[in-house]
C-alpha positions as CSV (number, residue, x, y, z in Angstrom):
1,X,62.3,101.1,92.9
2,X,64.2,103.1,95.5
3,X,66.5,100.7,96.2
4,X,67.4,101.0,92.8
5,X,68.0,104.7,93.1
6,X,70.2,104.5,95.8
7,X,72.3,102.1,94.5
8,X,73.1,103.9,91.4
9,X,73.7,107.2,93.6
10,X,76.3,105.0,95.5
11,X,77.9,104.3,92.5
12,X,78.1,108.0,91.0
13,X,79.0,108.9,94.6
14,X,82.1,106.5,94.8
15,X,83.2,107.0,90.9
16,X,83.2,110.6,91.6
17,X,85.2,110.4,94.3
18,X,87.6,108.0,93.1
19,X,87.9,110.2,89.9
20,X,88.3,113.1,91.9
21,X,91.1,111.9,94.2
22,X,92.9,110.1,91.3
23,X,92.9,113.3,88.7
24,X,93.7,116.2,91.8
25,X,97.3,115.0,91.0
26,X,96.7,115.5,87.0
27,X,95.2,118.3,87.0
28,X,96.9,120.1,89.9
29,X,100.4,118.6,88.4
30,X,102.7,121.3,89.4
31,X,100.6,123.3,91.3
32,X,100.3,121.5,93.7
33,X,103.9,120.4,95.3
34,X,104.4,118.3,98.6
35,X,106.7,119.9,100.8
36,X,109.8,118.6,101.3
37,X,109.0,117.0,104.8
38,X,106.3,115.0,103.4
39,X,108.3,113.5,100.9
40,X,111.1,111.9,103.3
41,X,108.1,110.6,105.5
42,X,106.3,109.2,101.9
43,X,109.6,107.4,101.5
44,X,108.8,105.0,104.7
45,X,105.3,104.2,103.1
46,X,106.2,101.0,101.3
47,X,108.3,99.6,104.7
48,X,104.8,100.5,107.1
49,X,102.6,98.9,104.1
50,X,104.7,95.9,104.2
51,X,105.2,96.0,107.8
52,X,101.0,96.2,108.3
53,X,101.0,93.3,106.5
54,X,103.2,90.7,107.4
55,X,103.2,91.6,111.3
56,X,99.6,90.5,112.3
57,X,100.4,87.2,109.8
58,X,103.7,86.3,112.4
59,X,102.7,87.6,115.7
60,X,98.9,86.4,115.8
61,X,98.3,82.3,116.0
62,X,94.5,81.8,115.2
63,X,93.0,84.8,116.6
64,X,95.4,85.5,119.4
65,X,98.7,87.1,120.3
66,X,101.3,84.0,120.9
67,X,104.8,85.1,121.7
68,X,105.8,81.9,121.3
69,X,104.9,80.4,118.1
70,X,106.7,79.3,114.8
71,X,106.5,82.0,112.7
72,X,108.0,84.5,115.2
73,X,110.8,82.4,115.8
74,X,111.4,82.0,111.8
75,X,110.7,85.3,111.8
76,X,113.8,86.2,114.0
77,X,115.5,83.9,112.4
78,X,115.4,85.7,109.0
79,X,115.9,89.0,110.1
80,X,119.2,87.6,112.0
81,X,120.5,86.1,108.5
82,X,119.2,88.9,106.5
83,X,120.9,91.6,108.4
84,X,124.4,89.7,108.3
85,X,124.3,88.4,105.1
86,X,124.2,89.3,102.0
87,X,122.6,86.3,100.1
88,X,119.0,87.1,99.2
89,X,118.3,83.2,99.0
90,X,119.8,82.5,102.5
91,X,117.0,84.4,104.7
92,X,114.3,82.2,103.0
93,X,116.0,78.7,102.6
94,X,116.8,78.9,106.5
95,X,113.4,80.6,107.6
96,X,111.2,77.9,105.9
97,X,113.6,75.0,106.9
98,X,112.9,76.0,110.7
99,X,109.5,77.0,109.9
100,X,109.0,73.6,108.3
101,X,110.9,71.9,111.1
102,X,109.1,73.4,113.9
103,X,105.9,72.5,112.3
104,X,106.4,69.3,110.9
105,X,109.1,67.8,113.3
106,X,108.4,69.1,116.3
107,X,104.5,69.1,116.0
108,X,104.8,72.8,117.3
């Protein structure tokens, strides 16, 4: 029976705070501004996310660092193409081929 307790406490306890974070900014509105400083750092926030993301997915093979493997050199490969050109299609048409072809025909 007290498992039962606790479990339903756990779930007021995490709705409350969810509604609590969540509604500061609705009920706080204009009360509460972010100064100026912290809105030019919020504007890198999507780039770290992203960044968090897709790093660990091209520099870990399996479960360990590998400096050399195919993703990190497809990886290159894109950011090379993406930063000279302008073609949004490009970057990915080139970075799988070599992916693929490192993979598949080279057995890497």
């Amino acid at each position: 029976m007290s498992e039962g307790i606790w479990l339903w406490l756990t779930i007021v306890a995490i709705g409350s705070t969810t509604i609590l974070t969540r509604g500061s900014f609705i009920l706080l509105a204009e009360k509460a501004r972010l100064p100026a400083a912290w809105h030019r750092a919020l504007r890198y926030a999507p780039a770290a996310a992203l960044a968090a993301l897709v790093a660990p997915d091209i520099l870990l093979d399996g479960d360990a660092l590998q400096p050399f493997n195919p993703k990190l050199a497809a990886a290159v490969v894109v950011l090379v193409i993406a930063l000279r050109s302008r073609n949004p299609w490009l970057p990915f048409i080139l970075g799988m081929g070599l992916l693929i072809l490192l993979r598949k025909g080279l057995g890497w």
